[in-house]
C-alpha positions as a printed NumPy array, in Angstrom:
array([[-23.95 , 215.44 ,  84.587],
       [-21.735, 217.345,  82.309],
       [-17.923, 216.989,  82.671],
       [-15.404, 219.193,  85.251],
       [-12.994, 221.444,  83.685],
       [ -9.44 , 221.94 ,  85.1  ],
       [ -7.673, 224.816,  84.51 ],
       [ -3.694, 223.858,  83.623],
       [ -1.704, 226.685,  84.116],
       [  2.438, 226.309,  82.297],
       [  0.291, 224.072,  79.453],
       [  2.934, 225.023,  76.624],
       [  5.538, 223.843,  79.294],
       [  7.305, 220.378,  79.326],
       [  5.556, 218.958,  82.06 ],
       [  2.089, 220.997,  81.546],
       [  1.851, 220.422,  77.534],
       [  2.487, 216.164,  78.711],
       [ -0.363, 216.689,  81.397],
       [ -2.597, 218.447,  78.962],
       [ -2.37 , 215.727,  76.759],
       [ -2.931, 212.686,  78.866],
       [ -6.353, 214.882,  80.13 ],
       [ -7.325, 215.511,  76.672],
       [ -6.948, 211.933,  75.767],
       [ -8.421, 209.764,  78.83 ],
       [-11.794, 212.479,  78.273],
       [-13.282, 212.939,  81.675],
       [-12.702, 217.095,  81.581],
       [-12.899, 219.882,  79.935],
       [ -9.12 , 221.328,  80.03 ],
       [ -8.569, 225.472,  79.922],
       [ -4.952, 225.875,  79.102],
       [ -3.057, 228.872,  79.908],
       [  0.362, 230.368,  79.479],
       [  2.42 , 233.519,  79.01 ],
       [  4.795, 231.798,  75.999],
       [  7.76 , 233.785,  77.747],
       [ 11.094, 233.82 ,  76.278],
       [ 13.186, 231.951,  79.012],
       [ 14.192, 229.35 ,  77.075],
       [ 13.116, 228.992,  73.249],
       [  9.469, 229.818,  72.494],
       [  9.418, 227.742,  69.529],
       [  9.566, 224.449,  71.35 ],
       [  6.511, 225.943,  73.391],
       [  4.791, 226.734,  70.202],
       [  5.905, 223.057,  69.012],
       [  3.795, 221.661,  72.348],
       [  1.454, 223.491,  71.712],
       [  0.827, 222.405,  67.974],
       [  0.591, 219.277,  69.392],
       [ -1.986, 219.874,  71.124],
       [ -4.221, 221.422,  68.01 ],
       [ -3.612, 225.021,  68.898],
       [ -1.297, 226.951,  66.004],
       [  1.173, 229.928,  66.822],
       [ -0.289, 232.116,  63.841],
       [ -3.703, 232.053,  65.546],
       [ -1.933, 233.091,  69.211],
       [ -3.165, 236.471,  70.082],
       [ -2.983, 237.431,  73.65 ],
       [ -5.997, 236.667,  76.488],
       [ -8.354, 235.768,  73.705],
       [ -9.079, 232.227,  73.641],
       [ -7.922, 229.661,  70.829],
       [-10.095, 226.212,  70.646],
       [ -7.865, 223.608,  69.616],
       [ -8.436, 221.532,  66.356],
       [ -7.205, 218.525,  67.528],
       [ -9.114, 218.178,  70.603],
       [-12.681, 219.216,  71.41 ],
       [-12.625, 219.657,  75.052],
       [ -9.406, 222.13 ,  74.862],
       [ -9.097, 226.064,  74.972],
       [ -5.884, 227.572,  74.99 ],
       [ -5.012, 231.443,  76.479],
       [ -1.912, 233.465,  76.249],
       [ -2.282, 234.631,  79.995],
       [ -0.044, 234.739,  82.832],
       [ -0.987, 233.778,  86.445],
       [  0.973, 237.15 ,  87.458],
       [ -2.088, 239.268,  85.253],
       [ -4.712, 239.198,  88.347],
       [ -7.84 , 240.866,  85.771],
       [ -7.158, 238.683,  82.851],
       [ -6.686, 235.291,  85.032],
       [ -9.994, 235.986,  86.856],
       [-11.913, 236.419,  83.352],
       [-10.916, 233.329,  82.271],
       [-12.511, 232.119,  85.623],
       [-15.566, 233.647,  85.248],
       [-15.69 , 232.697,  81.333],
       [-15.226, 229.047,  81.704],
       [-16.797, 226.751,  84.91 ],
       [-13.393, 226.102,  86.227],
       [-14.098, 223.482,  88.865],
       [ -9.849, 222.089,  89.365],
       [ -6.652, 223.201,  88.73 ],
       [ -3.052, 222.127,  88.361],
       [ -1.164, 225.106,  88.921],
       [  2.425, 224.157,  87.32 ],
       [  2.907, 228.105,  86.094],
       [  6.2  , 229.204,  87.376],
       [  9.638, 230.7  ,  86.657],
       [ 11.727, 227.525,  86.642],
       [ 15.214, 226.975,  87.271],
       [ 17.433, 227.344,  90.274],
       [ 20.491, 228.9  ,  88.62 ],
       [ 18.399, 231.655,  86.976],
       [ 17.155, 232.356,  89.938],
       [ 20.395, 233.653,  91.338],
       [ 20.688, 236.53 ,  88.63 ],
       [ 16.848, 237.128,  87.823],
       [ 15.128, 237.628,  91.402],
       [ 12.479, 239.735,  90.262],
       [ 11.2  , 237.194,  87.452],
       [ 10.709, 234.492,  90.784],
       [  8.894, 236.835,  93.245],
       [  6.071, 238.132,  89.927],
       [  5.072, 234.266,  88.94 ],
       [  5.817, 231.856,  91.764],
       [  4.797, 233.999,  94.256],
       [  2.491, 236.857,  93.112],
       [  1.207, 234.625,  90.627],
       [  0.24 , 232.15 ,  93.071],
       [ -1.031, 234.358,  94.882],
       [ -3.688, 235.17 ,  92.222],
       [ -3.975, 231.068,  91.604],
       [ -5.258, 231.294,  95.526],
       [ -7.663, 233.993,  95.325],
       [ -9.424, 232.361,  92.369],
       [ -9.642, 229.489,  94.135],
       [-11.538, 231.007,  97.057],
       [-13.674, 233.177,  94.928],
       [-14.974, 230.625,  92.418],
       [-14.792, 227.785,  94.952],
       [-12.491, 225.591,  93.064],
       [-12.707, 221.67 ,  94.328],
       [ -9.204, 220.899,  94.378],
       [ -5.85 , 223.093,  93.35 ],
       [ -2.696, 220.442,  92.872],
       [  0.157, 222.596,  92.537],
       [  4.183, 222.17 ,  91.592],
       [  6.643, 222.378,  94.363],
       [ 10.088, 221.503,  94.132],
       [ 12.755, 218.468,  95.181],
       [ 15.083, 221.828,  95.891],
       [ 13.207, 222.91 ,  98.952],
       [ 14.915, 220.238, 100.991],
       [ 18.184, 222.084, 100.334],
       [ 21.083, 220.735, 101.662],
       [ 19.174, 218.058, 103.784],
       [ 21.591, 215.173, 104.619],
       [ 18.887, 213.135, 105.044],
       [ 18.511, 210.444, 102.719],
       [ 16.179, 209.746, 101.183],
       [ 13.865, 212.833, 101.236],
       [ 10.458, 212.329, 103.399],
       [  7.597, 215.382, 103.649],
       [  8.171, 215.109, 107.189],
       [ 11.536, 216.71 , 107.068],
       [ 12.023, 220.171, 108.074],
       [ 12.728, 222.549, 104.924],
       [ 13.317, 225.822, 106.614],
       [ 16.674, 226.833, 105.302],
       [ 16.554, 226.811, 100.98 ],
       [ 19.754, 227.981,  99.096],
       [ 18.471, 229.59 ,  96.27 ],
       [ 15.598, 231.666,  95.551],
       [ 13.421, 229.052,  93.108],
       [ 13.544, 227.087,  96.55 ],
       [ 12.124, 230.032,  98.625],
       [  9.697, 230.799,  96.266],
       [  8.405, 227.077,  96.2  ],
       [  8.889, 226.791, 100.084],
       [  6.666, 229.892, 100.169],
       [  3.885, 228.519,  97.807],
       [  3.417, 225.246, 100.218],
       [  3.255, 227.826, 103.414],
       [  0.516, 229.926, 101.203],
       [ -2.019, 226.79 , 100.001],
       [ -1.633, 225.716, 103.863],
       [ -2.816, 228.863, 104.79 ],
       [ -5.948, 229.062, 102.663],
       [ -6.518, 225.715, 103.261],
       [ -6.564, 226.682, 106.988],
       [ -9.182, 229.503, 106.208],
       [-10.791, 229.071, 103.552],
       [-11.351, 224.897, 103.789],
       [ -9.702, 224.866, 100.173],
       [ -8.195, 221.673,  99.25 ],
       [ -4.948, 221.643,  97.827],
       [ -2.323, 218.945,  97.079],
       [  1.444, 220.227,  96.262],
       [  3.7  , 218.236,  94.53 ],
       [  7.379, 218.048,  95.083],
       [  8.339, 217.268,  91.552],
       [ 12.428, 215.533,  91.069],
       [ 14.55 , 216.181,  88.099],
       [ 11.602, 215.626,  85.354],
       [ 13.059, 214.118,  81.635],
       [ 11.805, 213.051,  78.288],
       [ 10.502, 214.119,  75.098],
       [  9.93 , 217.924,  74.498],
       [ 11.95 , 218.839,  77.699],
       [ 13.496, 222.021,  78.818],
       [ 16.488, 222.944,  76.928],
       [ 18.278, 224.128,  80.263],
       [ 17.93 , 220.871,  81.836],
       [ 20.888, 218.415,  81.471],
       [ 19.169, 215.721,  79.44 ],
       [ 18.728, 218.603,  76.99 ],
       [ 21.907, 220.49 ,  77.394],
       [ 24.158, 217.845,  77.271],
       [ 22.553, 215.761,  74.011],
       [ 22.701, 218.937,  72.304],
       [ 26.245, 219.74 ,  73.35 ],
       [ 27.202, 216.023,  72.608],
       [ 25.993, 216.706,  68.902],
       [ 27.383, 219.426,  68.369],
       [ 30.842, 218.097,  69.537],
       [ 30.765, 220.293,  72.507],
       [ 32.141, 219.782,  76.147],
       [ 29.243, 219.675,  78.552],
       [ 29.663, 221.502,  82.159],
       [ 30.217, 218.661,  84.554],
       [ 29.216, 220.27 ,  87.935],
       [ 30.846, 219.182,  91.383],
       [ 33.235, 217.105,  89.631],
       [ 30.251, 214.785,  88.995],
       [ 29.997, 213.882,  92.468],
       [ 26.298, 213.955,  91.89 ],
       [ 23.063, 211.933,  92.382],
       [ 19.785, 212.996,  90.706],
       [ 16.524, 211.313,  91.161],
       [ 15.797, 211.312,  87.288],
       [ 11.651, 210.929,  86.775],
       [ 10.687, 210.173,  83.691],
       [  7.618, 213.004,  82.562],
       [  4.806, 210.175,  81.791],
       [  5.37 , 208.854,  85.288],
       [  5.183, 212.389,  86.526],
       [  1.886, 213.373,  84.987],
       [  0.345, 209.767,  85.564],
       [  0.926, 210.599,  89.419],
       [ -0.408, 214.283,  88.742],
       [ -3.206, 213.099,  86.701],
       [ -4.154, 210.197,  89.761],
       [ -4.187, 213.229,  92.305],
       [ -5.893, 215.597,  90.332],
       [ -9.23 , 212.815,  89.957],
       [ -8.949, 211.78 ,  93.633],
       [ -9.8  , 212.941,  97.393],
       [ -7.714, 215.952,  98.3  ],
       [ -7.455, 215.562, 102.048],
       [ -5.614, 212.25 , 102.452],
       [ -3.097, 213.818, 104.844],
       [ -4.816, 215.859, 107.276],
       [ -8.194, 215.22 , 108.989],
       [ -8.352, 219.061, 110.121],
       [ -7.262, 221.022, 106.956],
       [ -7.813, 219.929, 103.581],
       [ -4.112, 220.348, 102.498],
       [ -1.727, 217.136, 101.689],
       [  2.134, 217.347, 100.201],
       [  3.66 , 214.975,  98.59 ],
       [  7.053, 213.811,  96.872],
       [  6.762, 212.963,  93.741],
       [  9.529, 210.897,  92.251],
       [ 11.434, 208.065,  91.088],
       [ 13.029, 206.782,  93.915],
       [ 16.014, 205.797,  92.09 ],
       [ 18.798, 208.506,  92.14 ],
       [ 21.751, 207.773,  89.432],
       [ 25.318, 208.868,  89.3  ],
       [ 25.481, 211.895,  87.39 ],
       [ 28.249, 210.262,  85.67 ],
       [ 26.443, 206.865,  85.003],
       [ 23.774, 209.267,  83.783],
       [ 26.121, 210.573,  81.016],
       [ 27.272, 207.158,  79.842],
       [ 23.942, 206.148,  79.364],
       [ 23.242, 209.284,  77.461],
       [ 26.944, 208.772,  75.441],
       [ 25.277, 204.875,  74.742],
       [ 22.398, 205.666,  73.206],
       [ 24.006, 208.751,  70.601],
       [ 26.766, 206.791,  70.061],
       [ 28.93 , 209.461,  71.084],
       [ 31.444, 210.431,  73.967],
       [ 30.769, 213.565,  76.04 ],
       [ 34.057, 215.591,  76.246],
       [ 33.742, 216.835,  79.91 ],
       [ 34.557, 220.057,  81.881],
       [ 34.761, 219.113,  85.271],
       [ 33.57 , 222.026,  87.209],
       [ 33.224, 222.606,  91.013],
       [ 29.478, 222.685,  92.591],
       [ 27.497, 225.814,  91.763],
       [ 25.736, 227.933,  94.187],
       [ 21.958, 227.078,  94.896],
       [ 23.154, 223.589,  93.477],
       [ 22.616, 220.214,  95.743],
       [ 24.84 , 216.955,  96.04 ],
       [ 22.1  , 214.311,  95.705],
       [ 17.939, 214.331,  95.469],
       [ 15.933, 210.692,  96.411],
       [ 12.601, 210.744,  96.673],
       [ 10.429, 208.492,  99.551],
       [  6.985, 208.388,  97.432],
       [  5.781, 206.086,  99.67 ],
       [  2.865, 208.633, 100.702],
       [  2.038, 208.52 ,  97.648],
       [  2.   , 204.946,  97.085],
       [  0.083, 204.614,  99.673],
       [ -2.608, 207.096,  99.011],
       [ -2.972, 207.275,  95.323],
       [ -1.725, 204.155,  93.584],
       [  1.864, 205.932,  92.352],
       [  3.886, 203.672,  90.81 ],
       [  6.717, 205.32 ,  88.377],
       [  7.828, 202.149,  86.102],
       [ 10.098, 203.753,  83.097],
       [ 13.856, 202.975,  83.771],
       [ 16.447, 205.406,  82.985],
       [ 17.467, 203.754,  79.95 ],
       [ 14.365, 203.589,  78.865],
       [ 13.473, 207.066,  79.322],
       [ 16.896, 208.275,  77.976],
       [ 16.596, 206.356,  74.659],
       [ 12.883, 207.878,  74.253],
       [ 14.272, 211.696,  74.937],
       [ 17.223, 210.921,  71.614],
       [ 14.666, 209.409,  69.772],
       [ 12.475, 212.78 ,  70.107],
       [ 15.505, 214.93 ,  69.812],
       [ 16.795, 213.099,  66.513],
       [ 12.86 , 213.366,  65.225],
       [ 12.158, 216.701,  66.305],
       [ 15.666, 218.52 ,  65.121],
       [ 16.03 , 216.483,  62.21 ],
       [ 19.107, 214.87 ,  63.663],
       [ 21.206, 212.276,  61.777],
       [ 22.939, 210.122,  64.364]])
């Protein structure tokens, strides 16, 4: 019996380029890779994931496929999940039997000033992500939600269970609206999905407009770094190879853990260890052997006061266990960092 293949959609992002790889190396699918390569943040470090993965920029031509050299059960596709005629080629192309679905415009402060961007991929590109996975009968679809639909929830820490009716920025909506619409085909169509509510993900080859990013490269460069809500913050920090080892468990398991009726389950997916935003800096400082200087700012709009994650569902039902301390995980993200930008620290 010949191996599944998942489609990973975002596979030149941070967290779909690390999922990619831990596929490609434990061998038991066939991977399709898409993404659009947009210009968000820097393409380069997309193209840099991506070289990592055997597939070269100067080969990159758009929605023709690219086999990697690296690995012989990858194929890589400049497509975006918004393009309904080139996604569903791809489909009928390759025997697409899974996917992770982790395509989407990221970021809750863009959101605020780029609306439009949000409602094309997260929500008209899931869209399309649903229909293929009703016409091609796909066996599972794990997709990305978000920590931020749970808003300003004073409920601590953060369980499925909780109502998250009211977001406060758009990103949040548009995730919010991406569990409602895998429900719904679950409902009708007996598709299983699993969605993922993913918390503050860090490490190696991150996004540059995340703060483990933003503030080592401000740090360097002798900088202040923007300080939000007077650091009266708490983030649930998740290192990225605890992420995709919880993905990756979900992905190769039974969909319908959660619901006898409708083959649809949501999870958190987390460390369960929030930090001080300011204890988060010092550890950061430690390991560049450098002191932030600090612009205390008040708390930006769409912005929350603390995320903690209850992953006990998914303890319980797959085996997660997320075991890379913040230190750890910090010192791992500066050694990349120094490595990758030929940093002398």
């Amino acid at each position: 019996m010949g191996k599944n293949t998942v489609l990973v959609t975002g596979a030149a992002g941070f967290i779909g380029f690390h999922l990619t790889k831990l596929i490609l190396e434990r061998d038991d699918f066939n991977v399709v890779g898409i993404d659009n390569l947009n210009d968000y943040y820097d393409p380069e470090l997309k193209y840099g994931r991506l070289n990592e993965l055997g597939v070269n920029k100067t080969n990159l031509t758009a929605n023709t496929p690219l086999e990697s050299t690296k690995y012989s059960n990858f194929i890589f596709q400049n497509v975006d999940i918004s393009d309904k005629e080139n996604l569903f080629e791809i489909f009928k192309n390759n025997n697409i039997t899974h996917i992770v679905n982790l395509a989407a415009q990221a970021g809750v402060r863009y959101s605020i000033e780029n609306p439009d961007v949000y409602i094309k991929s997260n929500m008209v590109g899931f869209a399309n992500i649903l229909e293929a996975s009703r016409q091609f009968e796909i066996k599972h679809l794990v997709y990305a939600s978000s920590s931020s639909v749970y808003g300003t929830n004073k409920d601590i820490p953060f369980k499925e269970s909780q109502k998250v009716d009211h977001p406060i920025s758009l990103y949040a909506a548009s995730k919010k609206s991406n569990e409602l619409m895998a429900h719904t085909y679950s409902h009708l169509y007996n598709i299983p999905t699993t969605g993922l509510r993913f918390f503050t993900v860090y490490g190696p080859w991150g996004r540059p407009d995340m703060a483990t990013f933003l503030f080592t490269e401000a740090i360097l460069a002798n900088k202040p770094i923007k300080v939000f809500n007077y650091g009266n913050m708490k983030r649930d920090f998740t290192y990225v190879e605890d992420i995709v080892e919880g993905v990756y468990k979900v992905l190769k398991n039974s969909p319908n853990k959660r619901n006898e009726k409708v083959p649809y389950a949501l999870y958190n997916i987390g460390n369960s260890k929030p930090i001080d935003l300011l204890e988060f800096i010092k550890i950061l400082e430690s390991k560049l052997g450098k002191e932030a200087k600090k612009e205390m700012l008040p708390l930006q709009d769409g912005d929350v006061h603390e995320t903690y994650a209850d992953v006990s569902a998914l303890q319980n039902d797959f085996g997660y266990k997320p075991n890379t301390n913040i230190e750890a995980g910090i010192e791992q993200f500066v050694n990349w960092y120094k490595e990758h930008y030929k940093v002398n620290i």
